[in-house]
Residue, then its C-alpha position, 0 to 999 in steps of 0.5 A: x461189525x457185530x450185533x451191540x447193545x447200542x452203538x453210533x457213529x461220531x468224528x474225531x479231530x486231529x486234536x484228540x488224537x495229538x495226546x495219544x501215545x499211540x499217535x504221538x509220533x505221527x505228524x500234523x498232517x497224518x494226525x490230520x489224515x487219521x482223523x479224516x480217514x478214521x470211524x468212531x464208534x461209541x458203544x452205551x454202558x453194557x453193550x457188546x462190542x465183539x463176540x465170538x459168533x461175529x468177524x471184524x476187520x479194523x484197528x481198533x483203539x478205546x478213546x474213552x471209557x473202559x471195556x473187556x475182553x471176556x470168556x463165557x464158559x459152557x455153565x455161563x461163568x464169565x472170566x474176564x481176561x483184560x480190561x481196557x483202558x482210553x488209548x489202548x489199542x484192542x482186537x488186534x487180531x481183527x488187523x493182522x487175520x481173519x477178524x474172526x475173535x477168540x473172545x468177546x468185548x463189552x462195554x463196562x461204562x459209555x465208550x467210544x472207539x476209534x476204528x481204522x479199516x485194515x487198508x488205511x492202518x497199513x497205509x498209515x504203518x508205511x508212512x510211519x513204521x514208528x507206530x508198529x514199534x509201539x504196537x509190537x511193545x503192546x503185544x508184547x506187554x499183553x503176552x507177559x501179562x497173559x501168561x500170568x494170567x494162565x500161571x495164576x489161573x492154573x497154579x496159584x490159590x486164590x490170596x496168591x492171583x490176587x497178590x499178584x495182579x495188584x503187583x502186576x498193576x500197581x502205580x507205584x503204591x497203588x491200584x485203581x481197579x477201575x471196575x466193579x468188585x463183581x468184575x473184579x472178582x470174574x478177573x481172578x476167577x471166583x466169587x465175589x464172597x471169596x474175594x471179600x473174604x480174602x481182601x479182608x485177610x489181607x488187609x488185617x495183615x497190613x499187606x493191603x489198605x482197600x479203599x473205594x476203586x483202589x488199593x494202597x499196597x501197604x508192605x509190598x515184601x509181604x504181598x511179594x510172598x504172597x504172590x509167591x505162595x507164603x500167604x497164611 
């Protein structure tokens, strides 16, 4: 494992993993043997979990808090380029590969992860290959999102990046972003001030109604166009 900013080992019980998607197919027992078999980790708020100085081997998957998965460039800018939510899996590649990572992970608040050795996580698919399924449909939501991402970054303005990932994540109506307005605006890729400046036009246009972590979509047609490269 990597060098981190505070990091310790706990256990878990075949309870906490029973509510979890990514475990819900599983049985008693192999909840049981997960469990048994499992490591958590629990990394303190602004540690680093993984850079890409360091290889890791394992099935990694975030019981609680949030952590990101971020780039720093040659003049220190950060871009973020996913945020991770309790019981989503990340690092996949340290399963499949080498261990060795394209990017680095943080911990954004106080989090623990689950982390199975590459062994016990294939022994565990055999067992149940129901849960390669749901690994696959992950993979496949983070590549549609990252070529979004990479069309927004390269293509989009900045009022239409922001457009778009409000409509990418949107609960309905709304978004819970979850993090900071500074990470926030390292996930568009500017600048907190041009990000306040561009949620404040958006909002006198009624596309959006910000409140404290969240954002109510309040006409979604115009957000649409937006997103699409009308914004004014």
């Amino acid at each position: 494992m990597g060098k981190d900013g505070g990091r310790g080992r706990t256990t878990i019980t075949a309870g906490e993993l029973e509510g979890m998607a990514l475990f819900a197919t599983l049985s008693p027992a192999q909840r049981e043997h997960v469990a048994r078999e499992a490591s958590v980790e629990s990394i303190a708020a602004g540690g680093i979990y993984f850079s890409e100085r360091t290889a890791s081997t394992g099935f990694h998957v975030l019981l609680s808090g949030r952590v990101k998965l971020f780039k720093v460039a040659e003049d220190g800018k950060e871009q973020i380029i996913y945020i991770f939510g309790p019981g989503e899996p990340f690092c996949l590649c340290s399963v499949f590969s080498d261990g060795k990572h394209p990017a680095n992970l943080a911990a954004l608040e106080s989090s623990r992860v689950l982390v199975l050795a590459p062994r016990q996580f294939e022994r565990l698919s055999k067992e149940d290959p129901a849960l390669l399924l749901v690994l696959l449909k992950v993979i496949s939501r983070r590549l549609k999102e990252a070529m979004e991402m990479i069309d927004s970054l390269s293509l989009k303005q900045i009022p239409s990046r922001i457009a778009a990932y409000f409509l990418t994540h949107a609960q309905g109506e709304s978004i819970r972003l979850g993090v900071t307005h500074r990470e926030f605006a390292k996930i568009i890729g500017v600048t907190p001030e041009t990000l306040s400046r561009t949620l404040t036009k958006m909002s006198k246009r009624s596309m959006i109604e910000q409140r404290e972590g969240e954002i109510r979509i309040l006409n979604r047609q115009l957000l649409e166009g937006c997103r699409d490269g009308t914004c004014e």
